[in-house]
C-alpha positions as a printed Julia matrix, in Angstrom:
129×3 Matrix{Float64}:
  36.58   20.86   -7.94
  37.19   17.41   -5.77
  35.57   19.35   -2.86
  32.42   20.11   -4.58
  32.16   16.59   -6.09
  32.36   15.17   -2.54
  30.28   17.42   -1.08
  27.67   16.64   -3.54
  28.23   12.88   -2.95
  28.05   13.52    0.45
  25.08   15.44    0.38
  23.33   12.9    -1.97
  24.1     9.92    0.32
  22.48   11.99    3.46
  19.21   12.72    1.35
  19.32    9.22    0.76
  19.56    8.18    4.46
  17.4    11.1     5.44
  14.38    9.58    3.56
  14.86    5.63    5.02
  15.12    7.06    8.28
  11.78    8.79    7.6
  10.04    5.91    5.72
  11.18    4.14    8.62
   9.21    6.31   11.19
   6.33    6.5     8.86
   5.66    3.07    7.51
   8.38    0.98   10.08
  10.4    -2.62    8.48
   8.32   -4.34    7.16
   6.78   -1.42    5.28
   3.42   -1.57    6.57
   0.44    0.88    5.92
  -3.41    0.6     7.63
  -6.9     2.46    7.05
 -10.02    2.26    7.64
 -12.75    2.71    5.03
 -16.63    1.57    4.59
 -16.28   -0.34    1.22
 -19.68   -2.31    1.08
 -18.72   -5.64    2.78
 -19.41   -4.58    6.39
 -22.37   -6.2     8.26
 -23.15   -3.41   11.01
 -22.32    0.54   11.12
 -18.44   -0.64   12.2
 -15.8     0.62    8.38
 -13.67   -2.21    7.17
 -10.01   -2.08    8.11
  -7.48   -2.73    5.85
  -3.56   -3.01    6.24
  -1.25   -3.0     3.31
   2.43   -4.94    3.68
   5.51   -5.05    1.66
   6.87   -8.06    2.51
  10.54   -8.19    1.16
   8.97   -7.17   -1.97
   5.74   -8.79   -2.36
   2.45   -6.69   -1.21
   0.07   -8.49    0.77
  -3.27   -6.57    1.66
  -5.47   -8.02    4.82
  -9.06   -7.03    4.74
 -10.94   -7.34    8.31
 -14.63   -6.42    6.85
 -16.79   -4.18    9.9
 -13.69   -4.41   11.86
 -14.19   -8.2    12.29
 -11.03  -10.5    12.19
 -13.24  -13.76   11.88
 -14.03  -12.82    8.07
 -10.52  -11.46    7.43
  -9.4   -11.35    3.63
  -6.4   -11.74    2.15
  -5.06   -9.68   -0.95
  -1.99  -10.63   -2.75
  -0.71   -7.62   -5.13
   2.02   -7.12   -7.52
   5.6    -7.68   -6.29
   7.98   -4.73   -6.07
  10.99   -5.43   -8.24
  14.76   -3.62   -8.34
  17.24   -3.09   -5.49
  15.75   -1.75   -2.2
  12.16   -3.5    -3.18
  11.88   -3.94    0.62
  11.99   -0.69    1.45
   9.52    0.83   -0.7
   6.01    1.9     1.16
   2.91    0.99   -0.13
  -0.46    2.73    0.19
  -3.8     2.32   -0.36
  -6.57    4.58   -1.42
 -10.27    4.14   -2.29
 -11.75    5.48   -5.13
 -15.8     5.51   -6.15
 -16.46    2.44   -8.71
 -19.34    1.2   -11.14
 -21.53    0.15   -8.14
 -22.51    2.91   -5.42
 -20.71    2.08   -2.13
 -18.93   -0.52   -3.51
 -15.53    1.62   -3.99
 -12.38    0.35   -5.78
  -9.08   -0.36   -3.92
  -6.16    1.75   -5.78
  -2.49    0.25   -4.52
  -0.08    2.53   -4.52
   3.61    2.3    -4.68
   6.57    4.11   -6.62
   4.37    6.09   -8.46
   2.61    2.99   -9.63
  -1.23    2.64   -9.29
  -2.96   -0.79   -9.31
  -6.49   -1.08   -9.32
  -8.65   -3.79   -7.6
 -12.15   -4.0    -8.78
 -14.67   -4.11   -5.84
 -17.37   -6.73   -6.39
 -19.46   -9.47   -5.25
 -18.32   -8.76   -1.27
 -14.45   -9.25   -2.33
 -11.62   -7.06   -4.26
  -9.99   -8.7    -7.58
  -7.21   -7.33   -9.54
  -8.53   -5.51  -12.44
  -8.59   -7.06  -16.15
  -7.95   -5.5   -19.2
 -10.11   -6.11  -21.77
């Protein structure tokens, strides 16, 4: 009966380490996350590229619009709360919005979706009305 507890303890501590190890390959410390995607505020043929942070806690999106780090933008996002905040990857996704090729920015993070609205050449946290 001890054995099996342990073993399960074990095993559970493992998983646990498995999947830092592999957030750490995939997204590195600080948990960082980059695309590129055409999102209506590009000047030339050249998609916008964005990179999503989680900075002990707090995500922090940078916009470089057509590729171009003169007009970069910066996003500030919710902050990650609970023990191992730091750790936790964040994604980003773009979704189709009111205006043709003017797509919404979805932020993604334990199974948590935030939406910023896409408008007027910049992204804004949604509002609800």
């Amino acid at each position: 009966m001890i054995l099996m507890l342990f073993i399960v303890i074990a095993g559970s501590v493992v998983l646990g380490w498995v999947q830092t190890a592999s957030d750490d390959l995939h997204y590195g410390r600080p948990r960082t996350f980059q695309m590129d995607a055409f999102v209506g505020h590009e000047t030339g043929s050249t998609s916008s590229h964005f990179i999503a942070l989680n900075l002990q806690g707090k995500i922090e999106i940078i916009e470089l619009p057509g590729g171009d780090p003169t007009r970069a933008r910066m996003y500030v996002g919710p902050k990650i709360y609970g023990p191992g905040a730091d750790l936790v990857p964040v994604t980003l996704r773009f979704v189709e919005g009111a205006q043709p090729h003017h797509p919404e920015m979805l932020i993604l993070f334990q199974n948590t979706q935030v939406v910023f609205r896409n408008a007027n050449g910049t992204f804004a946290p949604a509002t609800h009305t």
